[in-house]
Structure formats: structure tokens, C-alpha cells
N, C-alpha and C positions, 0 to 999 in steps of 0.2 A: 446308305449310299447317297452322295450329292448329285443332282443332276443337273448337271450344266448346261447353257443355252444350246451351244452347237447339238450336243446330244438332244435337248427339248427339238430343235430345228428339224434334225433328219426322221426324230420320230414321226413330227406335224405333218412332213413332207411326203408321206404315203399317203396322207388326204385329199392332197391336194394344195395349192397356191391358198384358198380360206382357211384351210384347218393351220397351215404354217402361219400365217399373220398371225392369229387367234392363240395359238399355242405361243409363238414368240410377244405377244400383249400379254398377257396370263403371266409369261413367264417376269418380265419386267414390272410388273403391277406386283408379283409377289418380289422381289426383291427389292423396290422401292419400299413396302412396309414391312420387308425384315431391316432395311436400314433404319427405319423411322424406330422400330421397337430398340432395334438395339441403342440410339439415342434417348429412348425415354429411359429405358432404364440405365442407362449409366445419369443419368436427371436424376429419377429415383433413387437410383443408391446415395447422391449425391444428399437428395435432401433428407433420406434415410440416414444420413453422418452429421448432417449437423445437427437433426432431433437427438441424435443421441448424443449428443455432445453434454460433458458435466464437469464436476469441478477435478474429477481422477485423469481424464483424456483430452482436455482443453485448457487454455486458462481463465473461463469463468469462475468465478465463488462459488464457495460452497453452497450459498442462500440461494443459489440461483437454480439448484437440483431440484427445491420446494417436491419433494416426495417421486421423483424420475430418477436421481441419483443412484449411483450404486449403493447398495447395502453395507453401512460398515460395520464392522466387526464387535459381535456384542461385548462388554467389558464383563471381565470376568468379577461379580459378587464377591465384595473383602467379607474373609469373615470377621471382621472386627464390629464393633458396636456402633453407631454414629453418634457424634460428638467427641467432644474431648477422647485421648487413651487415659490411661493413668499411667501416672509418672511424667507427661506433658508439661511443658512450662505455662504457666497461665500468662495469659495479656489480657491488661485491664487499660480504660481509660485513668491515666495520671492526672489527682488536684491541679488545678492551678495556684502556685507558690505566690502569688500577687494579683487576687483577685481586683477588681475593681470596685467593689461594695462587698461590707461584712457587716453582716445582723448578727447580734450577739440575740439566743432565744433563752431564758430562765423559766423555768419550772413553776408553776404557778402553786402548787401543793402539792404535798407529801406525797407517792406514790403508795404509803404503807399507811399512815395514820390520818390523813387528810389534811395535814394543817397546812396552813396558809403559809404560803415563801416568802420572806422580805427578800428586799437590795441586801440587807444588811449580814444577810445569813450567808456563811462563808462559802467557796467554790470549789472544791474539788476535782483532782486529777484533771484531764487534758478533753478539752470541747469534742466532739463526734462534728465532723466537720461533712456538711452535705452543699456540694454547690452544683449550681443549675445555670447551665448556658444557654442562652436568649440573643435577640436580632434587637435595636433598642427599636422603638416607637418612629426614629427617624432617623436614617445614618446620613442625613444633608445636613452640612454647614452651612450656614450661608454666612458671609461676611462680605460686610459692607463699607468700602471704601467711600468717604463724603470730599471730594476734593473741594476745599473750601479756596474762596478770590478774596484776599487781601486788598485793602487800599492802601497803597505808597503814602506816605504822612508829607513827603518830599515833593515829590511830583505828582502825586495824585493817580499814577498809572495799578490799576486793579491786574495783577497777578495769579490767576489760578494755578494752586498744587497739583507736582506732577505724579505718577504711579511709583512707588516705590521702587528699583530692584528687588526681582524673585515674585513681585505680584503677577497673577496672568493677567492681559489685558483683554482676553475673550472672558465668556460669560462662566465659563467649566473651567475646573482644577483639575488639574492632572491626572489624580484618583480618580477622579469623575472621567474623563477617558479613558484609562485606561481600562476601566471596568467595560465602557462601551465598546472598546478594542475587542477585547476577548469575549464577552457574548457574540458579536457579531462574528468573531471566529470560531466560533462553537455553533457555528450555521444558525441562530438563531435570526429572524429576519430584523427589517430595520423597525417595522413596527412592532414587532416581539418585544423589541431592546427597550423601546421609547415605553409601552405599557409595562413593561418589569420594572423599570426601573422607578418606575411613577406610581407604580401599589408596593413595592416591596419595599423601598429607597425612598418615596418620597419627593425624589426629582424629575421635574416637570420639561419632558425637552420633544422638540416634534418634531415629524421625522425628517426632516432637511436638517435639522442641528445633527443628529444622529450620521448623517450622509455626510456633512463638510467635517465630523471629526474623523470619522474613517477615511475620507481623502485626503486632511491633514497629517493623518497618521503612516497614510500608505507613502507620503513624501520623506517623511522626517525619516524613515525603516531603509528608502532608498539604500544610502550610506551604509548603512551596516550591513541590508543585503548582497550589497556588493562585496565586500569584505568576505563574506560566508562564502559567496562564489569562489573568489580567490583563494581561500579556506581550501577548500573540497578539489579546484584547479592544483594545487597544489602539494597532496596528502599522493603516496605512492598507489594506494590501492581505492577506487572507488565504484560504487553503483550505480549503477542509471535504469531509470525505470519510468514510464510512463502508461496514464488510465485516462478514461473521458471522465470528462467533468461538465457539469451543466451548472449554468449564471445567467440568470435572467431568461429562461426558455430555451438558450443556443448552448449545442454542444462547444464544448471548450477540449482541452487538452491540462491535464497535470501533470509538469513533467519533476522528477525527481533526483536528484545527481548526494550523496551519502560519501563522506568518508569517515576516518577513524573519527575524527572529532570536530564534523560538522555536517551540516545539513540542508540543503538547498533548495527551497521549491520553486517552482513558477507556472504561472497560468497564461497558456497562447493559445491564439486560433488555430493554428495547424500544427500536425503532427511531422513537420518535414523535419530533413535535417540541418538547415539554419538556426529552427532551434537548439538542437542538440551540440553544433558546433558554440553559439555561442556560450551556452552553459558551461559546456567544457574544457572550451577554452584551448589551450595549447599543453592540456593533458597531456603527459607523459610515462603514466603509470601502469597500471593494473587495472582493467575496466571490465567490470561483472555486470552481465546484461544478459537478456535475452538475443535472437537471431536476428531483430527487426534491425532492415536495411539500414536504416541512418547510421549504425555505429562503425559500417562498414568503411567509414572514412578514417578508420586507425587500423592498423596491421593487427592480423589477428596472432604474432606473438606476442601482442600489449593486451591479449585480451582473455576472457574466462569465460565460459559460454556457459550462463546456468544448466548444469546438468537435472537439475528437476523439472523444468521445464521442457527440456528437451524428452526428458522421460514422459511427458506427459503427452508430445508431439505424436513418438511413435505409439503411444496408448492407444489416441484415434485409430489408428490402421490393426493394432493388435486387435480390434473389436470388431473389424469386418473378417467375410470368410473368404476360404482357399487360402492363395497362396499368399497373398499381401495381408492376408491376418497371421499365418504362420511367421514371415518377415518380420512385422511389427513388434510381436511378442519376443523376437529373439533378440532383437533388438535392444527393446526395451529391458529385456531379463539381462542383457550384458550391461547397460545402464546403470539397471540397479545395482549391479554383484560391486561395480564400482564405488557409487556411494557407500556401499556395505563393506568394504575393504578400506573406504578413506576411514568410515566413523570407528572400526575398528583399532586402522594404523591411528586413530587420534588417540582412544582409550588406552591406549599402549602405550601414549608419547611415543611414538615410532613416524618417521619418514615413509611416502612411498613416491618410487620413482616408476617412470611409465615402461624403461626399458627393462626392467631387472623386479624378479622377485614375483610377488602371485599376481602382480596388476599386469608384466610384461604378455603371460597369452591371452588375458582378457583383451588389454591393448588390442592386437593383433587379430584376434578374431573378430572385435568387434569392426576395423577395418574390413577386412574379408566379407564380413554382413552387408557394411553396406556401399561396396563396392558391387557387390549381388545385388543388390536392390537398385543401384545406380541404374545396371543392365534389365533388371527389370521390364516386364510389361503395363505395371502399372504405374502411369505419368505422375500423380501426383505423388506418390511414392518415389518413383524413382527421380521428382522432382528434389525431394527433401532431402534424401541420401546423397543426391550431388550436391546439396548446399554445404550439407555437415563434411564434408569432404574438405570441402574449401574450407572450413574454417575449423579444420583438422587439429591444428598449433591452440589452439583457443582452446579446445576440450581438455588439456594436457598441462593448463599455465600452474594452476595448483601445485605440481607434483616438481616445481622449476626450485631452487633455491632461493630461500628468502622469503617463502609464500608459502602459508598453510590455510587450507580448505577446512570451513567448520558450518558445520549446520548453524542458519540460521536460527534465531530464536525467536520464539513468537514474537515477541515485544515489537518486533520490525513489522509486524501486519497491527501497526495501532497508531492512536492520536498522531497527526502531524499538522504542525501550524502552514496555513494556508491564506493569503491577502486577504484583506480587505477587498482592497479594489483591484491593484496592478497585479496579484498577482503574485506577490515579492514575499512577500511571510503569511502565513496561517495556519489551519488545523484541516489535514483529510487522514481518515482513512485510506492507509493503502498499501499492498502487498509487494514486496521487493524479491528478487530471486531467492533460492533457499538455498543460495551455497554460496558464502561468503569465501575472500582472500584476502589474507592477511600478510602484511610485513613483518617477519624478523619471528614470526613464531609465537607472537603476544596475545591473540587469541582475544584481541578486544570487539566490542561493539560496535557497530558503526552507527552506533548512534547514540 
């Protein structure tokens, strides 16, 4: 039974004017730290949620579980042998058909009677051919241009030779950038680059050389990268994705814009959506993203909202208890049943429409869910269910004519070229939504 003040008041009031202050102080001292508790522990739960945060219920990596993560599912022991099966095709490394150097080796004596081999003694059937690939002693050219000064026989005026066409006039060839290009993109540092190159190669370069060809090269990429943009601006269906990136001790941003047949990176200081307009440009397509605000500046009948992601949204709350864990799980379990119905209706070559057929009372119920939760008591829950609402049309673009939903494939969480310096081309690691949209039913890459 709650006891309320006015009740506290007329009990105190049989004591007298002291016992009432005393009883009405008591009574305000206790419900000042039942507010205070019940503030900590929603703090506590709070930071009780993000501890448990992993790569199933967030969007951290998986690396980042380092043994807190959920348990995953043991693989079940093939009974097969390891190594080859039989009946397997073999692969082997292929001769090279045009080595560079061939030793011819003769037999010095008889394997059977001892005798001595001449030149003279004849050769039989076809050589056993063994070759051995090597790094030479020095893979630097160097060549040397002597621009000689003629004396005019005429006038006496001395003329020095000028550089040919096609010679560089810096100190490195081409090769020789380009190699410095791509370690430097393979995050290797600038002094990493300069001593590899200078034990393995041979060539002697310090690190301010190594610095003006990576800014000579993040100019000349300028033009193409722009090209790529337009690329990607241009393709009916594209991704957008953005991770932090660190450059020189400061957090950066890498942002990621993917169509069917091209790829676009760039590195900015902020995460706003300036960046995101400009990369995108005057997109008019199919845009696969996750929920974060910036993409909101496109309708979301243009738009695809990664449903793995999303699933991973309500995972967090499926892992708390009561009734916003009970929400979350249901949530999430109509999430999945969806996915599980697309990868299905793909194995099929089959269509599925949102209105019609087994996805129409999933549809529907899952509306119903979180429309529930909208109403909810729990804010941040019911913060999230009103987002997905809004961006209702988006969860659904898949299932539109012309677009098919396919699982991503791993190959999209790997190598990508990332700048040098600006920013404009390079190599990062980085994870893109796991539900791809496709035009016309083709079923390609976006990468």
C-alpha cells in the first residue's frame, strides 16, 4: 500500500505541530531518493546496454567482441578427411612458357656403370624442366640522361640538349610511383615505404620524396575520381556507407557511395550531410543505407533501409528484460522471417510483393509491432519505432518492380582503395549494408 503525503500529514498530526514537520521532512527526504534511485538506475541500465553491446546487437565488428560476444554456433565436424577428396581436380603452379634464363644441366656419369659423360654423347627424350622464381639482386634501373652543350661553328652560341619526349623530368619513373602509390595505400607508413623500398628494391628515396609523390599522385586521381563519382551519381541503385578513420592522430570520416560498376571513396572531417549531398550528387536512384540522418534528405520511396542492420537495432532491446525485451525480440523475429522469405523467394527465382502472398501478414504485423512500441513506455524504444515508421516506404523498396534484394556477399567487407592524401582513392577495410538492390533482376556486384 503507497502512502501518500496528505495521509503521512494527518497521521503526524496526532503529535502534534513537531511530529507533522518531521513526518512531512521524512516523508519528502524519502521521495527525493526514490527519484534520485530511480535516475540511477535507468543510468545503470543505460550503461548496462552499451556494455553489452557486440557485433549481433550493434554495429561494432566482430573483433571488437574479443571473448564478451555471443557464443556462436559450433560448426558441425565433416566427416571427411582433411586435404584433398578424391576425385578433386588438382591445381598446381604452371611453368613459365618463356623463362628468362635457361641452364641446360648434363649428367656428369653413368648412373649404372660410372663412366664419364661427354658433350658428345647423344641426348635423349625431353629435359625434366625445374624453374625457380626469385627477386633479382636489384629491381632499380637507373638511366642516365647526359644532356650535352654543343658549340655553334656559325656563331659560336653553346646550345644545351633538351629531355626527350616520354622522359620524366623528376628523379622517379613511373613504376617507381606507382609502387610507392600502392604501399602507401596498403597503410603502410611513409617511412615503412622509403626503407622497403631501399632493402628490398634498392631505391634510395627520403621521406619528403615519398610525401611530394603521394601528393603528386592524389592530384593527377583528382580527374578520374571525379569521373567515378559521376559513375556511382549516375547507376540506378547505390550504397552509402560511412566508418571513422584516423590520419595523423585525428579522427576522420570514410565515407563510401558503391554502384553496380563503380566505387567511390572519400575522406572528410565531419560526418554531416554536405558531405553526403556532395558525393551524391543529384542521385535519383535506389539508395541502400543505413538510418543515419544525413540520407534523409532523399524521399524514402528512393530509398532501401538495410534490414540487417535494422535487425541488429532491435537486437539491443530484445536483450533487455520485461516488456521492451519481449517488443524487441518480436520485432526483430518478423525482421528475420522477412529476410528468410527474400533469400528463399531468390532460390526460387520467384518475386515477392509486400501486399500479396506470405510477406503480406508479416508486412502487416510487423506494422502493428511497432506501432505498439511507438505507444510504448519505453522512450528509447519507442523513439526507434517511430523512426521506422517514418521511413516505412524504404523498408519495402526491394519488393517494387525492377529491384531485387540479394544478400550481400562477403567480398563487400574487404580491401578498398583509399587516398593518399585527399582522400579521393585508396584501400580500407569496410562493411557495407548486407542487403543489397538491384536493377532489372541481374543480380550483380556492386563492386
Amino acid at each position: 500500500m503507497e502512502l501518500r503525503r496528505e495521509a503521512a500529514e494527518q497521521i503526524a498530526f496526532g503529535g502534534g505541530e513537531p511530529a507533522r514537520e518531521l513526518m512531512l521532512r521524512l516523508f519528502d527526504e524519502v521521495a527525493e531518493q526514490g527519484a534520485r534511485l530511480s535516475e540511477q538506475g535507468e543510468r545503470l541500465e543505460k550503461v548496462e546496454r552499451r556494455l553489452g553491446q557486440n557485433s549481433v546487437n550493434s554495429s561494432l565488428p566482430p573483433s571488437s567482441d574479443r571473448g564478451q560476444g555471443p557464443k556462436r554456433p559450433a560448426r558441425k565436424r565433416s566427416e571427411r578427411k582433411q586435404g584433398g577428396q578424391a576425385g578433386h581436380k588438382g591445381v598446381s603452379r604452371e611453368l613459365v612458357e618463356d623463362p628468362d634464363e635457361t641452364v641446360q644441366l648434363r649428367p656428369e656419369q653413368c648412373r649404372k656403370c660410372g663412366r664419364e659423360l661427354s658433350m658428345k654423347d647423344r641426348v635423349v627424350g625431353r629435359a625434366a624442366r625445374h624453374q625457380v622464381i626469385d627477386l633479382p639482386e636489384s629491381a632499380v634501373v637507373v638511366t642516365e640522361h647526359q644532356l650535352l652543350k654543343v658549340c655553334c661553328p656559325d656563331c659560336g652560341t653553346h646550345t644545351r640538349a633538351e629531355l626527350p619526349a616520354g622522359v620524366e623530368p623528376g628523379a622517379f619513373g613511373p613504376r617507381l610511383r606507382a609502387t610507392v602509390v600502392m604501399l602507401a595505400a596498403m597503410l603502410m607508413s611513409r617511412r615503412a615505404t622509403a626503407l622497403m623500398l631501399a632493402d628490398m628494391f634498392g631505391a634510395k628515396l627520403s621521406i619528403g620524396s615519398v610525401e611530394k609523390i603521394l601528393k603528386d599522385a592524389s592530384a593527377t586521381l583528382a580527374g578520374p575520381w571525379e569521373a567515378i563519382k559521376r559513375a556511382v551519381q549516375a547507376g540506378d541503385v547505390a550504397h552509402a556507407d560511412e566508418t571513422s578513420w584516423r590520419r595523423a592522430g585525428e579522427r576522420m570520416w570514410l565515407w563510401a557511395a558503391l554502384s553496380a560498376t563503380a566505387a567511390c571513396f572519400v575522406i572528410d572531417e565531419t560526418r554531416a550531410r554536405s558531405v553526403a549531398r556532395d558525393l551524391l550528387g543529384d542521385f535519383d536512384g535506389i539508395l541502400v543505407s543505413d538510418r543515419y540522418g544525413v540520407y534523409a534528405m532523399l524521399d524514402p520511396a528512393h530509398r532501401q533501409i538495410c534490414l540487417a542492420h535494422l535487425a541488429r537495432n532491435f537486437a539491443a532491446h530484445a536483450d533487455r528484460s520485461g516488456a521492451p525485451g519481449r517488443h524487441g525480440t518480436l520485432i526483430k523475429g518478423l525482421l528475420d522471417r522477412v529476410m528468410v522469405l527474400d533469400r528463399e523467394a531468390r532460390e526460387q527465382d520467384c518475386r515477392l510483393a509486400w501486399h500479396d502472398g506470405e510477406l503480406r501478414p508479416v508486412h502487416d504485423e510487423l506494422m502493428d509491432a511497432l506501432e505498439a512500441g511507438e505507444r510504448g513506455r519505453t522512450p528509447d524504444l519507442a523513439t526507434l519505432c517511430s523512426n521506422v515508421l517514418d521511413l516505412w516506404p524504404a523498408l519495402w523498396s526491394f519488393t517494387e518492380p525492377g529491384c531485387v534484394m540479394k544478400a550481400a556477399p562477403r567480398r563487400v567487407a574487404g580491401a578498398r582503395f583509399c587516398p593518399p592524401e585527399q582522400g579521393k582513392c585508396g584501400l580500407q577495410r569496410s562493411v557495407f549494408p548486407a542487403w543489397e538492390v538491384h536493377p532489372d533482376g541481374a543480380g550483380r556486384s556492386s563492386v
